[in-house]
C-alpha positions in Angstrom: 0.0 0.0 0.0 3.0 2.0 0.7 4.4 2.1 -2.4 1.3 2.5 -4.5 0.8 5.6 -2.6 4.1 6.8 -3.1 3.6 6.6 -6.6 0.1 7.7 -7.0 -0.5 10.4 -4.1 3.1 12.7 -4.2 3.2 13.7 -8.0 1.7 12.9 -11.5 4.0 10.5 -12.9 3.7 9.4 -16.8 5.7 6.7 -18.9 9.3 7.7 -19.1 9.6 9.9 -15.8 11.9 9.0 -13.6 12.1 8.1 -10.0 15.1 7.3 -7.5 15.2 5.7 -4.1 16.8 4.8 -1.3 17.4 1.2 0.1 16.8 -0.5 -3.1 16.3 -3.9 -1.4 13.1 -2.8 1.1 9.9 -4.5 0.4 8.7 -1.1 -0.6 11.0 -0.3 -2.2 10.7 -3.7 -4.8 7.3 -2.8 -4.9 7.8 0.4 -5.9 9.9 -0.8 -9.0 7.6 -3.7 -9.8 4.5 -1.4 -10.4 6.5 1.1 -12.0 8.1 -1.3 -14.3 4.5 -2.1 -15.2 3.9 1.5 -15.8 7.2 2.4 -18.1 8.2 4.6 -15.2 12.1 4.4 -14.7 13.6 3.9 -11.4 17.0 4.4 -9.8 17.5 2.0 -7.2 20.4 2.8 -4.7 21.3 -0.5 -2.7 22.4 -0.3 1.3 25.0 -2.7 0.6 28.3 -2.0 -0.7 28.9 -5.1 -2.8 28.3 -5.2 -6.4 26.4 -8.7 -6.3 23.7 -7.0 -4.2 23.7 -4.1 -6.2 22.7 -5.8 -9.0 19.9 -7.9 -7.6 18.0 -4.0 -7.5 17.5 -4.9 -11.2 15.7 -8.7 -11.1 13.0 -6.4 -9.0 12.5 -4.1 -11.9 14.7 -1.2 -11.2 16.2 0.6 -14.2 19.3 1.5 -13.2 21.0 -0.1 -9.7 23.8 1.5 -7.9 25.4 1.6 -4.5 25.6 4.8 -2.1 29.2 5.1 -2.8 28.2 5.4 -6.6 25.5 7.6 -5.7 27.8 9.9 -4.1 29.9 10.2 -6.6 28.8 12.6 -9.5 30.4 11.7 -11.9 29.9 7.7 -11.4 26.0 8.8 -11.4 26.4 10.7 -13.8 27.7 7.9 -16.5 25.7 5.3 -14.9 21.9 7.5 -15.4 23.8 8.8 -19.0 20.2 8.8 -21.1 17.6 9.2 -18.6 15.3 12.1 -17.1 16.6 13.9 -13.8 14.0 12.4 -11.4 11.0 13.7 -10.6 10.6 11.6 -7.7 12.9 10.8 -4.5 11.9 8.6 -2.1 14.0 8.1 1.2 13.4 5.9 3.6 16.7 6.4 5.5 17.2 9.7 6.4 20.6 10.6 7.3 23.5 11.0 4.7 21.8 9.3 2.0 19.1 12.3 1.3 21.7 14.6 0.5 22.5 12.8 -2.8 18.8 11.8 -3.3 18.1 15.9 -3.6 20.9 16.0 -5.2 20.1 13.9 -7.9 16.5 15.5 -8.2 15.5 17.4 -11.4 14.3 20.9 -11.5 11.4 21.0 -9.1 11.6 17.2 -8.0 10.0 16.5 -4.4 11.5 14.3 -2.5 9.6 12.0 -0.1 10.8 11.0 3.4 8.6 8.1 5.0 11.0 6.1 7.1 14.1 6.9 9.2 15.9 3.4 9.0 19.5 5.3 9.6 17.8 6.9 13.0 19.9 10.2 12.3 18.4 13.5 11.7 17.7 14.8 7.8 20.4 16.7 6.3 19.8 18.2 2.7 22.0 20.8 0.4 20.6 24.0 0.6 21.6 24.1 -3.2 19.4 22.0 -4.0 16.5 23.9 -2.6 17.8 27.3 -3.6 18.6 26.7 -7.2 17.0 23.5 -8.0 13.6 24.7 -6.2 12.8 21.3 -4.8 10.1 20.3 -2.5 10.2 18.4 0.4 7.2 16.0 1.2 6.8 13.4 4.4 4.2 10.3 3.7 2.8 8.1 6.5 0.6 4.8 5.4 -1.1 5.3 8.8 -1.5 9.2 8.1 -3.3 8.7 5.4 -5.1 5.7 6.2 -6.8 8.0 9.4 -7.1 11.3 7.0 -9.0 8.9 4.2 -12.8 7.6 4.0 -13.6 4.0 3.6 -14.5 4.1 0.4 -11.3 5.2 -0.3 -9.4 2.9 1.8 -11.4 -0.1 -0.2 -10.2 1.4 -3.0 -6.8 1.2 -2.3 -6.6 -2.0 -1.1 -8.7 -3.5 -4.2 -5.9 -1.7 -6.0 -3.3 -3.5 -4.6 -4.7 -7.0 -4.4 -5.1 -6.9 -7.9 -1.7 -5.9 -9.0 -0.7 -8.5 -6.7 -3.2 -11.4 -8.1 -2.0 -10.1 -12.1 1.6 -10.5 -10.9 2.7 -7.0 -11.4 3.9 -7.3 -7.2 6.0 -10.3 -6.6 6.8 -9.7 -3.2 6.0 -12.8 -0.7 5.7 -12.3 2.7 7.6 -14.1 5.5 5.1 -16.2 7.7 5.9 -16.8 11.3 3.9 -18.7 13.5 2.5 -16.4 16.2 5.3 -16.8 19.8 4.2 -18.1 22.9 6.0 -15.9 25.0 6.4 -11.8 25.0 10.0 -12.6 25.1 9.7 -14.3 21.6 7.6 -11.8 20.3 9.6 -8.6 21.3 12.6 -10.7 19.8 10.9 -11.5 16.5 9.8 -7.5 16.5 13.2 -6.5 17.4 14.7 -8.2 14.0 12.1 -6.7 11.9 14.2 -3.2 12.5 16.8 -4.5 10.6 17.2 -2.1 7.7 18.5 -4.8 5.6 14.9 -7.0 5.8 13.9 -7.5 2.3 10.0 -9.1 3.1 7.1 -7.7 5.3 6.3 -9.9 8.5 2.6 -11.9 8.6 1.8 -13.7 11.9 0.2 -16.8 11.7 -2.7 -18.2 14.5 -2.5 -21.4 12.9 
């Protein structure tokens, strides 16, 4: 739901625009290149990970171009790797920290980026550059946010959206199934490894 909001609520997105994001190998963030794939929307996929094997997986999800944060960094290594392609029109961070530097960085001319997570757990730091002559926006987006702020009509209609993208295939992403723990210590510890930034499939409890 997450991600088809991200892509549907923030800005009018049409085959051929482009959007980047952070932590390439989030559930979301597969999502988010799986329906845009679908859509002929590119996406720039930036991986946590430093090693090139991961970096590449970004692409068997659907991501247009896949690079590391080092490579990100660099301008001139993102430069020749994005050689062809739209400035985005859409950032989405999920990490805060470091990282959103380079995603506004990377941003086209009036380009809003999108912070909805804070996986790094330090505070946002952005080029004033970027605002000042790039005149970027800055957005926030919480699932929960708008889930309160929308009817129930609406929140029908966005979960009928996403079950069928996910019954025609377009999302691929299986969730991990746990049977439900016996114990609060078990459950605070299976919580506890959810926060791992790295976690590439949403959690689903099972009673059975």
């Amino acid at each position: 739901m997450t991600a088809l909001s991200l892509i549907e609520e923030i800005v009018k997105l049409n085959p051929g625009d482009v959007i980047i994001q952070g932590c390439g190998e989030s559930a979301v963030a597969r999502a988010v290149s799986q329906i845009a794939f679908a859509r002929q929307i590119k996406v720039i996929s930036v991986s946590s990970y430093g090693e090139q094997k991961k970096v590449d997986e970004l692409k068997s999800y659907g991501a247009t171009v896949a690079l590391s944060a080092e490579q990100l960094h660099s301008a001139s290594t993102f430069s020749q790797l994005t050689k062809g392609l739209p400035k985005p029109k859409l950032g989405l961070n999920p990490v805060g920290g470091l990282v959103a530097i380079d995603l506004a960085r990377s941003l086209g001319p009036g380009g809003i980026l999108v912070t909805f997570g804070n996986m790094s757990k330090n505070p946002l730091q952005l080029p004033p550059s970027a605002l000042i002559f790039n005149n970027i926006s800055l957005r926030g987006f919480s699932l929960l946010h708008w889930w309160e702020s929308h009817s129930e009509q609406e929140r029908n209609a966005l979960f009928e959206k996403v079950t069928k993208l996910w019954n025609d295939g377009t999302i691929k992403i299986l969730p991990q199934v746990v049977r439900f723990p016996s114990t609060t210590e078990e459950l605070l510890g299976t919580l506890e490894k959810q926060n791992d930034s790295h976690r590439d499939r949403k959690l689903v409890f099972s009673l059975e």
